[in-house]
C-alpha positions in Angstrom: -19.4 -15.1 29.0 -18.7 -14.5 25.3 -18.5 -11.1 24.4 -20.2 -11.0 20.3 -19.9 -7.7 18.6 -21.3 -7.1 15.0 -18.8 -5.4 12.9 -20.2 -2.6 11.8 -19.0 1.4 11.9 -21.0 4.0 12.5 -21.2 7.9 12.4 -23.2 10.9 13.3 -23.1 12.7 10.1 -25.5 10.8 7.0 -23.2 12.9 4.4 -20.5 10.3 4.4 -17.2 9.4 5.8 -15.5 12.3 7.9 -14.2 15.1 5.8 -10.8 15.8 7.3 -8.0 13.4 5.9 -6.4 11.8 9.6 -3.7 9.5 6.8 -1.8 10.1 3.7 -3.7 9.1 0.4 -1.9 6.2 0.0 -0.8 4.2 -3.4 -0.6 0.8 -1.2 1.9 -1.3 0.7 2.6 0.9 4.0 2.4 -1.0 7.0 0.5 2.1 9.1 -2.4 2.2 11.2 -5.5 -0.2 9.3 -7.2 -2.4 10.1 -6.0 -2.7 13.2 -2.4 -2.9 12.2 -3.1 -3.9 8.3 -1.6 -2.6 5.0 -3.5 0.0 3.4 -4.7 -1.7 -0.2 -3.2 0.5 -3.8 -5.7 2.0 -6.0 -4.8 -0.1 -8.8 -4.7 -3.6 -6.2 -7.8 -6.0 -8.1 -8.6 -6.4 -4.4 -9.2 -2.7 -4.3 -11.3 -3.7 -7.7 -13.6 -6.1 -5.9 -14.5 -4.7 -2.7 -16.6 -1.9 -2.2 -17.6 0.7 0.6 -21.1 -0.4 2.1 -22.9 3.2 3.4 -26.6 2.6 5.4 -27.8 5.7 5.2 -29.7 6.1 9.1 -31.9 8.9 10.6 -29.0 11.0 12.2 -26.5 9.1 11.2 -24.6 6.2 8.9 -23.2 3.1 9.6 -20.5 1.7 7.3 -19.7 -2.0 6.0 -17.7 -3.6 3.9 -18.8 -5.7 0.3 -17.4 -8.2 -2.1 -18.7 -7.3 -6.0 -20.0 -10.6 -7.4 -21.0 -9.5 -10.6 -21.5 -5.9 -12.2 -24.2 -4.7 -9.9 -24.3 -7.4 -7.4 -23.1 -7.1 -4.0 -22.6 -9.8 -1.0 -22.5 -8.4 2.6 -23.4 -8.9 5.5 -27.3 -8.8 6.6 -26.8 -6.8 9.2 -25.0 -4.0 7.5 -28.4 -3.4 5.4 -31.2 -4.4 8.2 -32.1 -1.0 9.0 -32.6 1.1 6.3 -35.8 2.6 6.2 -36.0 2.3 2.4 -33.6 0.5 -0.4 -32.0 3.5 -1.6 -30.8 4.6 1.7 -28.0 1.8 1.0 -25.2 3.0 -1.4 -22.3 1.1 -2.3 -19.1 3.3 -2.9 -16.3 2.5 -5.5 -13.2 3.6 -3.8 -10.7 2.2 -1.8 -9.9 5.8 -0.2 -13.1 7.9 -0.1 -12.3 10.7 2.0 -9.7 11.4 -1.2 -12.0 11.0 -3.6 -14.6 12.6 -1.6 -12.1 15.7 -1.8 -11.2 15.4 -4.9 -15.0 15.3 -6.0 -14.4 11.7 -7.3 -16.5 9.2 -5.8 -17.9 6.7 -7.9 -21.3 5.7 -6.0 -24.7 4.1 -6.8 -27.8 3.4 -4.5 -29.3 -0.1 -4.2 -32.3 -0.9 -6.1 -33.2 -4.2 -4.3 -31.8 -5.4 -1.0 -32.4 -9.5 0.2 -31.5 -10.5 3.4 -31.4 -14.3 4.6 -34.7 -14.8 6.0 -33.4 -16.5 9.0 -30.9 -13.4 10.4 -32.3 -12.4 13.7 -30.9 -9.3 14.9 -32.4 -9.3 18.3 -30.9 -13.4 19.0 -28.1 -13.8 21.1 -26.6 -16.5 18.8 -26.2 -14.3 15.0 -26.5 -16.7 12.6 -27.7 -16.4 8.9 -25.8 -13.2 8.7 -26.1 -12.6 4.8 -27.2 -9.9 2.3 -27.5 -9.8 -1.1 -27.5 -6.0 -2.3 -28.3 -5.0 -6.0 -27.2 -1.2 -7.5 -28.9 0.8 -10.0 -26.6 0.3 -13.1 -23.0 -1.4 -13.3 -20.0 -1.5 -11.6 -17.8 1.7 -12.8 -15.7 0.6 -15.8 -12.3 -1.7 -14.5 -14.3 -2.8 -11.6 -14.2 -6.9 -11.4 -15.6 -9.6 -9.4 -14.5 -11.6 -6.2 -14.4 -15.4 -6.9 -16.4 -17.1 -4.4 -15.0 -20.3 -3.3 -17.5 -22.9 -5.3 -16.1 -25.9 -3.0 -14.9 -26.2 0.9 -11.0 -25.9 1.5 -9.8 -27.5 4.1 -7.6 -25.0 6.7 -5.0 -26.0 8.9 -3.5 -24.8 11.7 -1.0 -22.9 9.7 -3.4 -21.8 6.6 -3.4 -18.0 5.8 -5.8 -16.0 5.7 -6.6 -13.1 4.1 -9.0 -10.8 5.2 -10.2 -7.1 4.3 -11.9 -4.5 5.0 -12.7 -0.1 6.0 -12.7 -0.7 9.3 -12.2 0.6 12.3 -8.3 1.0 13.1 -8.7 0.4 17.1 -10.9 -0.9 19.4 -14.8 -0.2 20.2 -13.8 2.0 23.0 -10.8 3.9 22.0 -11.5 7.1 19.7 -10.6 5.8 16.1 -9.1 9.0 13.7 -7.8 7.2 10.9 -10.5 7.4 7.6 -11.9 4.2 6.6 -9.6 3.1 3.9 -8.9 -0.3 2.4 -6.6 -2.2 4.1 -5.9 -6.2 4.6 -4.2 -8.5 7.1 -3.5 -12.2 7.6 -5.3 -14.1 9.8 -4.8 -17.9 11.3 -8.0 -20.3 11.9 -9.6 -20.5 15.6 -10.5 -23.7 16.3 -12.9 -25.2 19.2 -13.4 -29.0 18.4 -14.8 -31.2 16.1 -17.3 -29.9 13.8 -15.2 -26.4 13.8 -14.2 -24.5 10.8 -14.9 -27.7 8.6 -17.4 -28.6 5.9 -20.7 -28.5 8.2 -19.8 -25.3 9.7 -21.9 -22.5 9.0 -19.7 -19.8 11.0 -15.9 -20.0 10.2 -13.8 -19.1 13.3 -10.8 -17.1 13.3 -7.3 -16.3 15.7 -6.7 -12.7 15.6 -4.6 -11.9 18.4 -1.5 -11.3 16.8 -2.0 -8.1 16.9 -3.6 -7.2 13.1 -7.3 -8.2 13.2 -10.7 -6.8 11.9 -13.0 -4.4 13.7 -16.2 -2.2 13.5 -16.4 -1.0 9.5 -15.1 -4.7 8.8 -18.1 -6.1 8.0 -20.1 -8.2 5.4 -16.0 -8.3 4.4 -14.7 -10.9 2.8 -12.0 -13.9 3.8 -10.1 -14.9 1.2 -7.5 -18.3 0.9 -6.1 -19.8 -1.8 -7.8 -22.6 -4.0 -5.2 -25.7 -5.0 -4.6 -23.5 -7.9 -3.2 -20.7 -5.8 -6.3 -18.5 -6.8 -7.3 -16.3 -3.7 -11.4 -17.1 -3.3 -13.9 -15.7 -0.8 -14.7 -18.1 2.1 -16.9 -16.1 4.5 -18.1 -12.8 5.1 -17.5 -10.9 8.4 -19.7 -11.2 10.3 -18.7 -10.4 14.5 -16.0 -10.4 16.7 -15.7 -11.8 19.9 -13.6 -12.1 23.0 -14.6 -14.8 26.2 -12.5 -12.6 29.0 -12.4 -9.0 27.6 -15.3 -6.9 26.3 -13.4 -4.2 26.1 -10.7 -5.9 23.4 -13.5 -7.4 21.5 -11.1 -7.2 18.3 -8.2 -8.8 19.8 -9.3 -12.6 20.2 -11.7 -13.9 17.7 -13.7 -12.9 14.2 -16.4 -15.0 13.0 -17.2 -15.3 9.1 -20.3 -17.0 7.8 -19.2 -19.6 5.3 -19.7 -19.0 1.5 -20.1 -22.8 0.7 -22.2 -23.5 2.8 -25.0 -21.3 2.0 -23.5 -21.4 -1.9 -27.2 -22.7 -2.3 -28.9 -19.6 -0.8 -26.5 -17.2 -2.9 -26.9 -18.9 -5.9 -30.7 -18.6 -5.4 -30.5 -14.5 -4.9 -28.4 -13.8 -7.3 -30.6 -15.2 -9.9 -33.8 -13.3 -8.5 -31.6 -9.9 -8.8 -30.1 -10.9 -12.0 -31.3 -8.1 -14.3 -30.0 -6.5 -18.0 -26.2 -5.8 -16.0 -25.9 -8.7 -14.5 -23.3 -10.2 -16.2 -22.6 -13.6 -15.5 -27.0 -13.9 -15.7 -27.1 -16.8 -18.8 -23.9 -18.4 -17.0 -25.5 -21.6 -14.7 -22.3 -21.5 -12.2 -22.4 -18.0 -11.6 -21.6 -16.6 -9.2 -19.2 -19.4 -8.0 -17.4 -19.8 -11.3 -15.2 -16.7 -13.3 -17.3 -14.6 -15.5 -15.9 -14.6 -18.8 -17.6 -11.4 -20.9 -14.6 -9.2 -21.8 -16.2 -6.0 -20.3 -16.0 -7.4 -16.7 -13.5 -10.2 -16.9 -12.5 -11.6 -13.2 -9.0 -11.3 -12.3 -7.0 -13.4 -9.7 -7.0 -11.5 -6.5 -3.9 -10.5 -4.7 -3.7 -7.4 -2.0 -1.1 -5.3 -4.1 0.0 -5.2 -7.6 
C-alpha cells in the first residue's frame, strides 16, 4: 500500500514559529541541515524574493506551508495548507526567508489574507488528493523588493536526467523523528519519478518526483513550488507540493517520492482566480497573460530566479 502524506508542518503554539534559534542565521549557500539535506536560501537570493512563509492560524495550534508570490498580493499554495481556517484572516503570509531571526530581531514583514479560493474539487477526506490548489490574496502589497515567481505558461518536457529545483520551510527530517532546526528557506534538486505512460507528461495533473537521494521535501514543504528551466534557461514554477509518498515505508514517507500538482495544467483555473482577486495591488491586473507571462511595472519587475545570488 502507498503511503500519501500531505506536506504540511504543524505546531502547538498559534504565536508563530518556535522562538529559540536551533541554526545560525544564515546569508545562504551552506550545505547544513534543510530541507532534508538542502542549502539554506541568502536573504538577498530572488528565490528568497518570491517565496513566502504560509502560517494557518488553528485553535491550539498552527500549521505552516510554503507559497510562490504571483503578483504583489497574490499567493499560490497549496489547498490544503488553507482548508481549515476558521476565518480568512487566520491565514498570514510571512515575508522572510528566516523568521525565527527576524522574529528576534522584531522584523517580520507579515500581512493577513483578505480572500482565500480553493479549487472546488480538493477533497480532503479522499484517499486519492487531487485538485490540491489555493489561491490566497493579502491585505496590501508585497513589502517593497519583493518580486514574482514566473509560472511556467507552457509544458516542458522532463527527462530522466532533468533537474529539478524545489523549495521550501520544511521540515528537516522525517514525520517521526523530532525536527529542531527553524523553518528556514532552503532548496534542493530533485530528478523525475516516472510510472508509465501518461506520467509526468502533458495530461498529467500530478507531477511525480525521485527523492531518494537523500535531499527531498517534507512536512512545512508544501503548496511549494518546483521550478526547471524554460529553453531560455529561465527557472519557471511547474507544480506546487502537494504530498509525499513511499509504497514499502510509512515511516520514511520523505525518502521515496513527492507529488506536485502541475501549473499548466490547471493554468486555466489560475488564470481564472487570479482575475476574481485582482484588486487596486494587483499588478499585472490590465496585463491579459498574467500571471503566466513577466509583469513589467517597474515597482514590482520579475526577475529570473536562481537559489543564490
Amino acid at each position: 500500500m502507498t503511503i500519501v502524506s500531505p506536506i504540511i508542518g504543524c505546531s502547538k503554539d498559534d504565536s508563530g514559529p518556535p522562538a529559540e534559534v536551533f541554526v545560525t542565521c544564515a546569508d545562504g549557500g551552506d550545505q547544513s541541515v534543510g530541507i532534508i539535506n538542502g542549502t539554506i536560501v541568502g536573504r538577498n537570493s530572488p528565490l528568497a524574493n518570491s517565496l513566502v512563509f504560509v502560517v494557518q492560524r488553528l485553535k491550539g495550534g498552527a500549521s505552516i506551508c510554503t507559497g510562490s508570490l504571483i503578483d504583489s498580493n497574490i499567493v499560490l499554495t497549496a489547498a490544503h495548507c488553507v482548508d481549515e481556517a476558521a476565518e480568512v484572516e487566520d491565514v498570514e503570509i510571512w515575508f522572510s526567508p528566516q523568521q525565527v531571526c527576524d522574529l528576534q530581531n522584531k522584523s517580520v514583514d507579515r500581512k493577513k489574507a483578505d480572500e482565500v479560493i480553493i479549487h472546488k474539487g480538493y477533497n480532503p477526506k479522499s484517499r486519492k488528493i487531487e485538485d490540491d490548489l489555493a489561491v490566497v490574496r493579502i491585505s496590501g502589497p508585497a513589502p517593497s523588493g519583493k518580486r514574482t515567481i514566473k509560472l511556467v505558461h507552457e509544458f516542458l518536457k522532463m527527462s530522466s536526467s532533468s533537474e529539478i529545483y524545489v523549495a521550501g520551510y520544511g521540515k528537516t527530517k522525517e514525520y517521526d523523528v523530532e525536527d529542531k532546526n527553524d523553518p528556514l528557506l532552503r532548496y534542493t534538486k530533485v530528478k523525475p519519478l516516472n510510472f508509465g505512460r501518461g506520467s509526468n507528461d502533458e495530461s498529467a495533473s500530478v507531477l511525480f518526483f525521485d527523492q531518494s537521494s537523500g535531499s527531498s521535501v517534507c512536512a512545512g514543504d508544501s503548496g511549494g513550488p518546483a521550478m526547471m528551466r524554460d529553453s531560455k534557461g529561465i527557472l519557471r514554477q511547474i507544480g506546487v507540493a502537494s504530498y509525499v509518498f513511499n509504497p514499502q515505508d510509512p515511516d520514511a514517507a520523505c525518502s521515496y517520492g513527492v507529488a506536485y500538482t502541475s501549473v499548466t495544467k490547471y493554468k486555466d483555473w489560475i488564470t481564472t482566480v487570479y482575475r476574481a482577486l485582482a484588486n487596486e495591488h494587483t499588478l499585472g491586473k490590465s496585463n491579459p497573460a498574467a500571471p503566466f507571462e513577466e509583469l513589467t511595472k517597474p515597482e514590482f519587475p520579475p526577475r529570473e530566479i536562481t537559489p543564490n545570488p
